[in-house]
KOLDREN-692280 format. One line per 5 residues: for each residue x, y, z of N, C-alpha, C. Coordinates in steps of 0.001 Angstrom, whole numbers. Each point is the difference from the previous one (the first is absolute). Layout:
<atoms>
X/Y/Z/X/Y/Z/X/Y/Z; ...
</atoms>
This chain:
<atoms>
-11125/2211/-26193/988/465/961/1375/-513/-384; 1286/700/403/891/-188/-392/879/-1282/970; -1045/-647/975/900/-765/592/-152/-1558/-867; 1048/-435/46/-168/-1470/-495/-1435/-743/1118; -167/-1017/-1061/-1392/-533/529/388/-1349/1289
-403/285/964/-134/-1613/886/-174/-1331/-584; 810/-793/617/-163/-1386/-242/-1341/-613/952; 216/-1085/-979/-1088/-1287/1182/722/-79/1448; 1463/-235/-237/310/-843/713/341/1214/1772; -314/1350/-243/424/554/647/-1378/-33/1398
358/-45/1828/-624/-526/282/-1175/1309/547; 334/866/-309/-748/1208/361/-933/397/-1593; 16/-793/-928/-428/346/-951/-2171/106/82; -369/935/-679/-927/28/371/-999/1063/1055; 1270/515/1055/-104/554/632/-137/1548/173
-742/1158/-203/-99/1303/-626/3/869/1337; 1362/666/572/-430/1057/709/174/1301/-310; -566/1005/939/-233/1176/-37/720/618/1161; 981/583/-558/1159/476/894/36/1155/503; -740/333/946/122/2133/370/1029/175/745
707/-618/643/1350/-32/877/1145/848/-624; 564/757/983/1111/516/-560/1566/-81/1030; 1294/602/-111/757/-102/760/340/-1417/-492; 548/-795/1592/735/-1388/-229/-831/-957/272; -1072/35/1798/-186/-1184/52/-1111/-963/-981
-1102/1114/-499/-993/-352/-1147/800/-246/-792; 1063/484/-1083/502/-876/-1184/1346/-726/84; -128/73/1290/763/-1153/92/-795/-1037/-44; -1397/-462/736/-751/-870/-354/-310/-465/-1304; -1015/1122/-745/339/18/-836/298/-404/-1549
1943/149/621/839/-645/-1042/-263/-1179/-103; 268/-1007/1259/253/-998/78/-1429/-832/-597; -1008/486/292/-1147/-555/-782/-127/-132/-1593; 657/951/-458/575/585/-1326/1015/-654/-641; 620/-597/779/926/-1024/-291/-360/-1571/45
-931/-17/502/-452/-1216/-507/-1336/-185/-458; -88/603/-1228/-1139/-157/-340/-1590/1483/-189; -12/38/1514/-1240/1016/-229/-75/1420/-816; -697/184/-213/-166/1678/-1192/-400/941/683; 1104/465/872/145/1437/433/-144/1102/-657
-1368/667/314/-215/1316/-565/468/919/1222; 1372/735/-305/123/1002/643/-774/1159/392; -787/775/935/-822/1712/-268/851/827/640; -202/698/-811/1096/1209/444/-932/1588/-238; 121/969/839/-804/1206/-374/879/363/-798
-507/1617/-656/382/643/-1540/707/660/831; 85/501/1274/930/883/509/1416/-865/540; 872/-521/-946/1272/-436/314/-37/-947/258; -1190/-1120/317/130/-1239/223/808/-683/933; 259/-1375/379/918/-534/1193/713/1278/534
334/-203/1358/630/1294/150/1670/-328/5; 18/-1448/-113/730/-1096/-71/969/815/-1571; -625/370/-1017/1078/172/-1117/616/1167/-19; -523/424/1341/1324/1501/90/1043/-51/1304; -116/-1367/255/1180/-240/1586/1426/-741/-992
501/956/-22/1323/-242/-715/1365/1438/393; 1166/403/-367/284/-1061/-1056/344/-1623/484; 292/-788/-625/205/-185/-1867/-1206/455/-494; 352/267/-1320/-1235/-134/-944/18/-656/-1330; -305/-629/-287/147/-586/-1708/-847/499/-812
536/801/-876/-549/587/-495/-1136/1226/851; -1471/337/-458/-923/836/1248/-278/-844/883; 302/-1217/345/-883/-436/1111/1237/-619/1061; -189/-100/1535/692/-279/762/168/-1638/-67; 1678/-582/-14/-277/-1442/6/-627/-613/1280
-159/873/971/-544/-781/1129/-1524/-347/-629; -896/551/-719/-1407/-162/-836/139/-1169/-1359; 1096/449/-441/-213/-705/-1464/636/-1534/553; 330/-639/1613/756/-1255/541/-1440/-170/441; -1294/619/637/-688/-615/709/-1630/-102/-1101
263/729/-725/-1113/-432/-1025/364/22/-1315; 383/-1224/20/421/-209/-1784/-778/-1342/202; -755/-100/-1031/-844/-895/-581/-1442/602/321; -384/723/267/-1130/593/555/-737/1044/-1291; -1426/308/-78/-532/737/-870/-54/1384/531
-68/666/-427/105/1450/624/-1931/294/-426; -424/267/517/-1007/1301/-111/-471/1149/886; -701/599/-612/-9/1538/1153/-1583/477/-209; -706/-161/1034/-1545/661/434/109/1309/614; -604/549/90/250/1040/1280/-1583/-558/731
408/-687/1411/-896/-108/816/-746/1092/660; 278/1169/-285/-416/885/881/-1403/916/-1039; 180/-1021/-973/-1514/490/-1012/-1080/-1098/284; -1246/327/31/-849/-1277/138/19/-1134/-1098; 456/777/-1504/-259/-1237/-1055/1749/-58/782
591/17/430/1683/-571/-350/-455/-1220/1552; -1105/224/1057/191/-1028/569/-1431/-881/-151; -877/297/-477/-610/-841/-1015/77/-1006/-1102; 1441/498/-477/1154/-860/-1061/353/-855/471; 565/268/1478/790/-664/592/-875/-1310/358
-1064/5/995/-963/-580/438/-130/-1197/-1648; -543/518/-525/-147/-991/-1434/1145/-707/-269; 1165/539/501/1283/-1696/-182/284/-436/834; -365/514/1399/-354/-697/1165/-1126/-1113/-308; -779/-417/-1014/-1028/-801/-292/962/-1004/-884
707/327/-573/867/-619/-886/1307/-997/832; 426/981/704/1299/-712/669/-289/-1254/753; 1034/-699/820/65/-935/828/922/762/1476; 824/764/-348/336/584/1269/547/1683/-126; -275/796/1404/262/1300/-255/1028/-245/1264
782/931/-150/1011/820/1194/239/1272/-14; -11/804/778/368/1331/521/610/-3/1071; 1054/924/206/174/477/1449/20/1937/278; -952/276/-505/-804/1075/1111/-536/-43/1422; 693/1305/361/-159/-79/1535/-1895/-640/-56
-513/-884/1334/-1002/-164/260/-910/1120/-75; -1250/-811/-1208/-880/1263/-284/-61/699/-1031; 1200/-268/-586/9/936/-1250/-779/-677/-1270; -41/-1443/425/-785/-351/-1134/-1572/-121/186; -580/331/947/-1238/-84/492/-193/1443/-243
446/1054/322/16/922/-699/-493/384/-1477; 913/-359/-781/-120/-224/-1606/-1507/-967/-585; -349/-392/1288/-715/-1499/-841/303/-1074/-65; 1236/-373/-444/313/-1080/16/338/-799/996; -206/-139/1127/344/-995/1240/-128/-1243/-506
-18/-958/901/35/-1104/-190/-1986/88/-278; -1028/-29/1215/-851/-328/-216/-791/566/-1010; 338/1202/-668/-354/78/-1402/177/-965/-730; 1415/9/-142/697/-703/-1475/-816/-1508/583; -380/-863/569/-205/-1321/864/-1448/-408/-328
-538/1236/314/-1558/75/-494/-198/-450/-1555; 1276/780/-1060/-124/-37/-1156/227/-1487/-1142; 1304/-303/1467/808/-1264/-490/188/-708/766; -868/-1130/921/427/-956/939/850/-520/112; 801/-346/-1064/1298/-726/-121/907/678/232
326/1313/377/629/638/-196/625/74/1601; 1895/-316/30/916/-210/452/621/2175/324; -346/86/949/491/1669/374/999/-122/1127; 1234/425/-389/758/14/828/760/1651/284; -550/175/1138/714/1604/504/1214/18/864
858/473/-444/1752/512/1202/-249/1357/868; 377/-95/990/-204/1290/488/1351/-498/913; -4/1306/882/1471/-268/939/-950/-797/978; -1253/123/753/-298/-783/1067/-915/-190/302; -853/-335/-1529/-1491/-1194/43/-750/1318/239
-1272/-502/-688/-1527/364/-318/-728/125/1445; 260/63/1148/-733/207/1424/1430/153/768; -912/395/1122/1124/672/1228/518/1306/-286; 353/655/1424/671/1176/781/1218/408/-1314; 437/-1030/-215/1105/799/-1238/191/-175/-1390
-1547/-323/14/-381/-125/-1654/305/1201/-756; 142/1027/70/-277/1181/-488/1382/865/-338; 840/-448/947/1292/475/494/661/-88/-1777; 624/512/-398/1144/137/-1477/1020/-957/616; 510/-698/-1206/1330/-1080/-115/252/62/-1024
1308/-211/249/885/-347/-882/1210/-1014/324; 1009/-531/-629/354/-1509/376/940/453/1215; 931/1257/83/843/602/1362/-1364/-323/1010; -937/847/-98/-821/72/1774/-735/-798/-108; -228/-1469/-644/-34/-996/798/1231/-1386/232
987/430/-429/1156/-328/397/-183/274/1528; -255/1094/166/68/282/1672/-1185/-280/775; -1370/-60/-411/-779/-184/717/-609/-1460/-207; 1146/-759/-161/-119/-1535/-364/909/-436/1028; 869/866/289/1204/-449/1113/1150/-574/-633
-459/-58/-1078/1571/-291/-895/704/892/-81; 276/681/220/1196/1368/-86/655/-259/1370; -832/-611/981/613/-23/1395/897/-1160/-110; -112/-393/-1002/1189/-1437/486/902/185/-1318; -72/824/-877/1059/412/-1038/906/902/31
1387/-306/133/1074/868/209/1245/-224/1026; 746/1294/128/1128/-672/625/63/-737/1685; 284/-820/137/253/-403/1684/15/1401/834; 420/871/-83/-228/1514/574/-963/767/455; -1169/-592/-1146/-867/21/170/-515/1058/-1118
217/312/-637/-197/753/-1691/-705/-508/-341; -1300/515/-163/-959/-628/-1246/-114/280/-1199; -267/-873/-695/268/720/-1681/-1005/-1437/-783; -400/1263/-1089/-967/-859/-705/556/-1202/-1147; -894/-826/410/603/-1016/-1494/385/461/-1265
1076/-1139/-417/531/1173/-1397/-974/-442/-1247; -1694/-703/364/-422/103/-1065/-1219/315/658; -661/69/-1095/-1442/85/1230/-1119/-791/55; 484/-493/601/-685/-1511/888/-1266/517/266; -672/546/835/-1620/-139/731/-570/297/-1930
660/858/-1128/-1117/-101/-692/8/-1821/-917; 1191/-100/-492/171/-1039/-610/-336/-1230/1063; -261/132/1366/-767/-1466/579/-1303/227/240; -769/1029/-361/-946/539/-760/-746/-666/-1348; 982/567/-576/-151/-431/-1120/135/-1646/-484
693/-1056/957/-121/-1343/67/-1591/-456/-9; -12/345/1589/-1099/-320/539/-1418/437/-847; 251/786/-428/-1234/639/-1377/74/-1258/-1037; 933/-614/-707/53/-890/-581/-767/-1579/848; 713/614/813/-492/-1846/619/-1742/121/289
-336/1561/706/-1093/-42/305/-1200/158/-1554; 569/635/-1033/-838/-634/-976/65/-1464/-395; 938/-446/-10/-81/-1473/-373/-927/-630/628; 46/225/1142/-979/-835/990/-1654/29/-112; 46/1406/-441/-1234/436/-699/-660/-746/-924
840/-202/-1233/-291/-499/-861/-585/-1135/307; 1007/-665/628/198/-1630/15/-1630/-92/619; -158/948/1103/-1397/-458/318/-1154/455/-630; 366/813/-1158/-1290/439/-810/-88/-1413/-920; 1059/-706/-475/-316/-1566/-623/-576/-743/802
186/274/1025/-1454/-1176/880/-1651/652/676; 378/1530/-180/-1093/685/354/-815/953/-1104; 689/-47/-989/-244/1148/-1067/-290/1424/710; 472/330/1088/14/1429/224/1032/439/108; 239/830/337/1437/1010/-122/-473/534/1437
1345/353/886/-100/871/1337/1167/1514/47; -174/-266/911/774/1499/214/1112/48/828; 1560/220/-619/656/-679/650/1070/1438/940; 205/331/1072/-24/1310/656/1452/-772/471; 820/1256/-779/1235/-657/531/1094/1530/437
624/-338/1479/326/1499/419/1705/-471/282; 635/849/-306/1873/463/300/-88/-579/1306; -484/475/782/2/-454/1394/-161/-1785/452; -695/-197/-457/-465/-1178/112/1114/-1429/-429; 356/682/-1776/1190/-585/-410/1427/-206/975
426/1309/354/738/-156/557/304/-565/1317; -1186/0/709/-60/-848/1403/-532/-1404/-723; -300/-388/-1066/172/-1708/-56/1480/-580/-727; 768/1109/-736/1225/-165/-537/799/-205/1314; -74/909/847/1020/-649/1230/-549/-576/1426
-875/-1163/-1065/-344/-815/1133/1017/-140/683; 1115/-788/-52/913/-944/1177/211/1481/587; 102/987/-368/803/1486/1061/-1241/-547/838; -840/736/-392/-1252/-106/1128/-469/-779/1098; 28/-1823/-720/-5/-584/1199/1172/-495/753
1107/669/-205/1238/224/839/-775/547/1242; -259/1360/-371/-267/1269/1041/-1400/-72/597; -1096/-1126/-695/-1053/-525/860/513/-1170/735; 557/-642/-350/898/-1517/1129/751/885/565; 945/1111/497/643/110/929/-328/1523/733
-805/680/-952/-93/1202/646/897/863/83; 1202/-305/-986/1287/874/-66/256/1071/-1065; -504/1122/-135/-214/925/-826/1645/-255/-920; -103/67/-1565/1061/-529/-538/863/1276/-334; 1067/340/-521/858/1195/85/642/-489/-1521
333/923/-581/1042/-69/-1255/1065/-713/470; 955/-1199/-1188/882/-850/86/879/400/-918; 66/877/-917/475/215/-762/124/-1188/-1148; 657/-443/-482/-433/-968/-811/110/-1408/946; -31/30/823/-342/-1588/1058/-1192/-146/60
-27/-1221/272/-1037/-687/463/-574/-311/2139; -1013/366/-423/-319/-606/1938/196/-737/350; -629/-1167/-586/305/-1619/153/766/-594/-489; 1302/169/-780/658/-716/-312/1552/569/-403; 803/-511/727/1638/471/-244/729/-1228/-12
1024/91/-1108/209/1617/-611/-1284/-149/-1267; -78/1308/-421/-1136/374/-1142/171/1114/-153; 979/820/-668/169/1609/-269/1053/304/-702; 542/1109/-608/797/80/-1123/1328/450/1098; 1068/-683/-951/1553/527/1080/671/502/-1470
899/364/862/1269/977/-1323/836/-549/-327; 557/13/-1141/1270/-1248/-322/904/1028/220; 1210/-371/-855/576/867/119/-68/1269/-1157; -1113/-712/-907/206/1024/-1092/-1573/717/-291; -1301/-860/375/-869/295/-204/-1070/-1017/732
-1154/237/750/-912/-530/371/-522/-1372/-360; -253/-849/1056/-1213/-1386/-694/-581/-615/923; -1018/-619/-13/-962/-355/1262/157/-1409/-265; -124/-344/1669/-190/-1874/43/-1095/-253/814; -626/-1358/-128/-1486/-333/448/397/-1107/727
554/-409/1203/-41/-1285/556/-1139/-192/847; -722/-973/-508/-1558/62/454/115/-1668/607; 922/-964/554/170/-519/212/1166/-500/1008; -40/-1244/820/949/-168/883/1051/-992/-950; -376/-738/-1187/936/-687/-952/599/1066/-758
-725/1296/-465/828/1287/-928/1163/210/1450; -394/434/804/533/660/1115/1778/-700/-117; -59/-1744/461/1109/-584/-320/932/224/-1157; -817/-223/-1307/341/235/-1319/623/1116/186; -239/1216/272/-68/1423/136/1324/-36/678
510/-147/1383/899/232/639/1179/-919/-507; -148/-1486/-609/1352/-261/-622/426/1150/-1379; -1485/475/-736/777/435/-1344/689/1219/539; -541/1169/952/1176/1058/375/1070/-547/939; 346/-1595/-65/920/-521/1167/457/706/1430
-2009/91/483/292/114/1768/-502/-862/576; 313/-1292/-44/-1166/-894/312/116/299/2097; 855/825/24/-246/379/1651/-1436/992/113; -371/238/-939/-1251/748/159/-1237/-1031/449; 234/-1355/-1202/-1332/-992/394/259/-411/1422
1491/-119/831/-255/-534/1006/-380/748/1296; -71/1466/-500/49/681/1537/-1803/61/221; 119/-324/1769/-1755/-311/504/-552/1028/-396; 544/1791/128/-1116/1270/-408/-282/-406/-1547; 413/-789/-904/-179/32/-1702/-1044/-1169/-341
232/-754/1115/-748/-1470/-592/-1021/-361/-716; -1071/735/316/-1159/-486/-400/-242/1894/-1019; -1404/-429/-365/-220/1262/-965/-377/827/1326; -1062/-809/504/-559/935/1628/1418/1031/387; 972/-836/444/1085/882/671/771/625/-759
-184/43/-1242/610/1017/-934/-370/1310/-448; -1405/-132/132/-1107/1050/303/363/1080/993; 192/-986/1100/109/643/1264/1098/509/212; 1241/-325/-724/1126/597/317/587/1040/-1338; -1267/-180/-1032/471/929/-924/656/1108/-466
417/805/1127/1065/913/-481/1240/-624/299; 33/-875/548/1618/-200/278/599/-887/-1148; -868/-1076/-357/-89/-890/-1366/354/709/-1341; -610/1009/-424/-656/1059/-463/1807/738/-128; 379/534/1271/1109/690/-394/1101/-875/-115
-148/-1106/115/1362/-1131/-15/509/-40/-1952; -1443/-219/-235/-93/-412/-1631/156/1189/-854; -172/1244/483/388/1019/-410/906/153/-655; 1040/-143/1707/1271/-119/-471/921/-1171/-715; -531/-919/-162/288/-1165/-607/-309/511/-1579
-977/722/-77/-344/80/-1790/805/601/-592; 630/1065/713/568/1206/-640/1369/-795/-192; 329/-1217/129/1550/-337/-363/26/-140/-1674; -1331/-169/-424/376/-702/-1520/-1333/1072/-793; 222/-354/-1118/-1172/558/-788/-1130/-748/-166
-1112/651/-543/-1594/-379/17/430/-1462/-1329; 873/636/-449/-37/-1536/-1230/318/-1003/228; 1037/-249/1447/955/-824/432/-1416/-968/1162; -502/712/555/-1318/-335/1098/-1083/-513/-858; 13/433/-917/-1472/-571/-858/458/-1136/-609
1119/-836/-397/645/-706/-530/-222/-1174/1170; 523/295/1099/199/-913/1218/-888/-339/413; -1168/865/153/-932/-122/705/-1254/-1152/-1004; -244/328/-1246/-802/-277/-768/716/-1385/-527; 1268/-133/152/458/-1525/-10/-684/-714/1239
-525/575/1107/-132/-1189/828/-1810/282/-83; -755/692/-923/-1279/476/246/-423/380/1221; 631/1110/-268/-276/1383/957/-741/786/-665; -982/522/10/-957/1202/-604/869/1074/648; 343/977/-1564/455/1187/201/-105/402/-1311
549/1174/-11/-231/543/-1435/858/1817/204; 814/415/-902/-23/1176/242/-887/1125/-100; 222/1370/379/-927/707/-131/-550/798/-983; -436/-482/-1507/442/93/-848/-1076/1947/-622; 636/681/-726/-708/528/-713/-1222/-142/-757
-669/1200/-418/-889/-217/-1462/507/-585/-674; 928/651/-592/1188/151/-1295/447/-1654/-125; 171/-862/1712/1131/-1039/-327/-1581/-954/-248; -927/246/411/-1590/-1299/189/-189/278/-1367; -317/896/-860/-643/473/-1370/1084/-632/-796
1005/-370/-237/714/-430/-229/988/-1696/70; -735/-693/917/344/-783/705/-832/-1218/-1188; 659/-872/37/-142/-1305/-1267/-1619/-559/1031; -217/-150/1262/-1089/-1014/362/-1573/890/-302; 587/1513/-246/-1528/626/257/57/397/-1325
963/-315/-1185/-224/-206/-1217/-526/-963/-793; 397/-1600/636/-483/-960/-55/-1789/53/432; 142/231/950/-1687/697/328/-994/845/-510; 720/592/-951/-563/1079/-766/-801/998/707; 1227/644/1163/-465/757/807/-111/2037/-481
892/-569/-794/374/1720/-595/-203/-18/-1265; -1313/-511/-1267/-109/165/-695/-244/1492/-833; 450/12/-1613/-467/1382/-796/-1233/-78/-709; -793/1254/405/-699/7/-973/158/1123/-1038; -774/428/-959/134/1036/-1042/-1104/881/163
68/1285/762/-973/1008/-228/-442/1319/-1047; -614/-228/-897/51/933/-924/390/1592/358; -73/524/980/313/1285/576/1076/-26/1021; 158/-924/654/1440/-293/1119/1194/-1008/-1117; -398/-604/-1009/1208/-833/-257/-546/-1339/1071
1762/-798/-173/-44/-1086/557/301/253/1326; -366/-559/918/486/204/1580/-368/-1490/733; 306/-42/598/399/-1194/1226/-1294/369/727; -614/-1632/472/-991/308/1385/297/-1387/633; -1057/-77/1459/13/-955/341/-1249/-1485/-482
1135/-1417/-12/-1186/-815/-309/-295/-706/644; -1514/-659/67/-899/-812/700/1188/-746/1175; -405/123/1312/717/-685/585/-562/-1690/228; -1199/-560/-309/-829/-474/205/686/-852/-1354; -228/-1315/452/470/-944/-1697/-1114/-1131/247
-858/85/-1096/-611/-950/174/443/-833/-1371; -164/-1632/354/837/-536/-799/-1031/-306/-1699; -1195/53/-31/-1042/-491/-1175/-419/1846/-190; -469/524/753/-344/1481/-49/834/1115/162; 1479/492/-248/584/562/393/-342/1672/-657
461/501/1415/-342/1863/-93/820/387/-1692; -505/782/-399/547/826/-1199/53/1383/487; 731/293/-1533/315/1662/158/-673/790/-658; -710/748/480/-951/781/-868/412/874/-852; -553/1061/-626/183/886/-1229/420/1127/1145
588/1387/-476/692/877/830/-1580/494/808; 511/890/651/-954/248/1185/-616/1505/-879; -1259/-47/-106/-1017/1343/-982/-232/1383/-13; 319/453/-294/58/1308/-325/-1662/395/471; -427/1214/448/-1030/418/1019/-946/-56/-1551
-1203/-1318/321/-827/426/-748/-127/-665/-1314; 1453/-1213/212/848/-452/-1730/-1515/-1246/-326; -772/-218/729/-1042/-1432/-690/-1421/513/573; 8/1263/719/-1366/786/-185/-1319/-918/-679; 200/638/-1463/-685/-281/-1016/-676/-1552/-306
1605/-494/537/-56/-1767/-569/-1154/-379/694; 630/214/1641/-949/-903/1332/-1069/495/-235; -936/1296/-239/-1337/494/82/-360/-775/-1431; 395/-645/-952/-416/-672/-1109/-57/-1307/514; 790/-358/49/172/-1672/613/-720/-379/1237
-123/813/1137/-890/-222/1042/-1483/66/-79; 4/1636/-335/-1725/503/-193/-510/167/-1020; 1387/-722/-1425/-1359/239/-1183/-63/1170/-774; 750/829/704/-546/1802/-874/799/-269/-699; -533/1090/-1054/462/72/-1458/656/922/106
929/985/-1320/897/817/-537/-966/1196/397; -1254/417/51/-466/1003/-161/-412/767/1875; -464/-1469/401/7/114/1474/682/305/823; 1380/-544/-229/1671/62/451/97/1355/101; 94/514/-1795/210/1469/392/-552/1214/578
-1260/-155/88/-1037/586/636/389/-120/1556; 193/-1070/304/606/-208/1518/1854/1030/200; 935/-382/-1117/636/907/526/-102/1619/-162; -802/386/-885/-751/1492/-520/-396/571/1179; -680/-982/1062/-780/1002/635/1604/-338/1796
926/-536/-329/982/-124/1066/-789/-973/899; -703/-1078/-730/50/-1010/1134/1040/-887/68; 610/-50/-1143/1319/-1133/-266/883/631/-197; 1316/-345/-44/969/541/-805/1206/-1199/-618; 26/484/-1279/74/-1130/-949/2003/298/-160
138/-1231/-761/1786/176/179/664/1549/-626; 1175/-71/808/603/1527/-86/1444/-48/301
</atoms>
């Protein structure tokens, strides 16, 4: 295979999954497994594969960069499950692997054969982790998602947007990528207990679910008070000030999460009549009097520019920051230092920019894999290296369209 070979030192090394997932929140998982270490065999069907490499533009070269950012380092191969030898194939590196993921709607892999208690029967050890929008049982198992409608049927859409009351969806998409976390964490956990149990379980992880444990504190706000929560626009419930104001030239948000920032805070815009008045005092009564607070500082921001406020403020450690672009973060010396926007070289896209490991581990750190595979590009390799078949078998398998080999 054309990817450079794993180290010792990498901490996922060792680790072999079998990737049927397509879209974001499966490779987004994934990646990140892929990045440290484990040997992601991508599957992709012969009919167009991810549906993920045609959501563009951009495109680099034929493939969309939103595909070639979320699976680069990954093996490409292509079965067609919908033949008995293509899920018979499958089943046989299900004997091989240490973990599978899919996110087909519930059923679709019990369908095919391959469910969990097939593949489980075959391989005890074996770590199965399924995404769906809202878990393997219940009334709305069945229902179609995607990361917008459970944005909304998570109740997160109800508290995103303008004070007006405008809802509008996150500008990334959150329910799949906290999805796709929780898929990580929930295989890990897997693992960790197949080293003390030598079995592998089944790890059922739903959009829904993610997103009502991502906003825990929303939640037990609105279970402690019973106060259905409303869009803030970029504020906060519990805490003022906490929301972006206008300079005079361009936007930047401040975080006073404290009654010592609070002081700090009111000498650096020199009102210290703000710390003394009784409606401001405490965070409680700032809360409570938040629009009036709220429009005081408004107008206080707009005297100077966002450069002049970030200067003042961050001299006395004030958390703020302007509101910065793609263009100004991709660019920016700390997420270069981070090696957040590294290049790689794709033989068919060229060089292009993706994102890297956010995760730093200091003895095991994430790497960057080889570009993301062309439908089908290590076919050949993995059915040699996994199951053993030879040159003559291989082709016989793609002859009769159970495989389909690079293209």
């Amino acid at each position: 295979m054309s990817h450079s070979s794993a180290v010792s030192s990498d901490c996922l090394t060792g680790i072999t999954v079998l990737d049927f997932s397509h879209a974001l929140a499966g490779p987004f998982c994934t990646l990140m497994l892929a990045d440290f270490g484990a040997k992601v065999y991508k599957l992709e069907s012969a009919s167009g594969g991810d549906m993920g490499r045609g959501w563009g533009p951009p495109f680099a070269g034929p493939h969309s960069s939103f595909f070639l950012g979320l699976n680069r380092g990954k093996y490409g191969i292509s079965i067609d499950l919908k033949k008995p030898e293509g899920a018979e194939l499958c089943l046989r590196i299900m004997e091989k692997v240490d973990v599978v993921v899919e996110n087909f709607r519930p059923g679709t892999m019990d369908r095919l054969g391959l469910g969990y208690s097939t593949a489980s029967a075959r391989n005890p050890g074996l770590v199965y982790c399924s995404i769906s929008g809202y878990g393997q049982q219940g009334p709305s198992r069945d229902e179609a998602a995607m990361d917008l409608i459970v944005e909304c049927s998570s109740g997160f859409m109800s508290i995103t947007g303008t004070e007006e009351g405008e809802q509008v969806r996150s500008g990334y998409a959150v329910a799949d990528i906290n999805a796709g976390l929780f898929s990580v964490i929930g295989i890990l956990l897997a693992l960790r207990a197949r080293d003390v149990t030598g079995r592998g379980q089944y790890v059922d992880i739903s959009m829904l679910d993610s997103m009502i444990s991502a906003m825990s504190s929303n939640y037990m706000s609105y279970l402690g008070s019973g106060n259905v929560p409303r869009p803030l626009g970029s504020g906060f419930p519990t805490v003022v000030p906490y929301r972006v104001f206008e300079g005079s030239d361009r936007p930047f948000s401040i975080a006073i999460g404290s009654e010592k920032l609070w002081t700090a805070f009111c000498r650096a815009i020199d009102r210290d009549d703000l710390e003394n008045e009784p409606e401001f005092a405490t965070n409680a009564m700032r809360v409570r009097n938040r629009h009036r607070l709220e429009a005081i500082l408004a107008q206080e921001f707009r005297k100077r520019t966002m450069s002049e406020w970030i200067e003042r403020l961050r001299a006395v450690g004030i958390p703020c920051s302007p509101v910065r672009s793609f263009q100004e973060v991709a660019e920016d010396s700390q997420t270069a230092l981070r090696n957040m926007f590294p290049t790689i070289n794709c033989p068919l896209a060229g060089p292009h920019r993706v994102i890297g490991p956010a995760v730093k581990l200091s003895d095991t750190p994430g790497r960057i894999g080889a570009p993301a595979p062309k439908l089908g590009e290590h076919t050949n390799a993995a059915l040699s290296e996994l199951l053993d078949l030879d040159t003559n078998q291989i082709q016989a398998l793609g002859e009769s369209g159970v495989i389909t080999q690079s293209r």
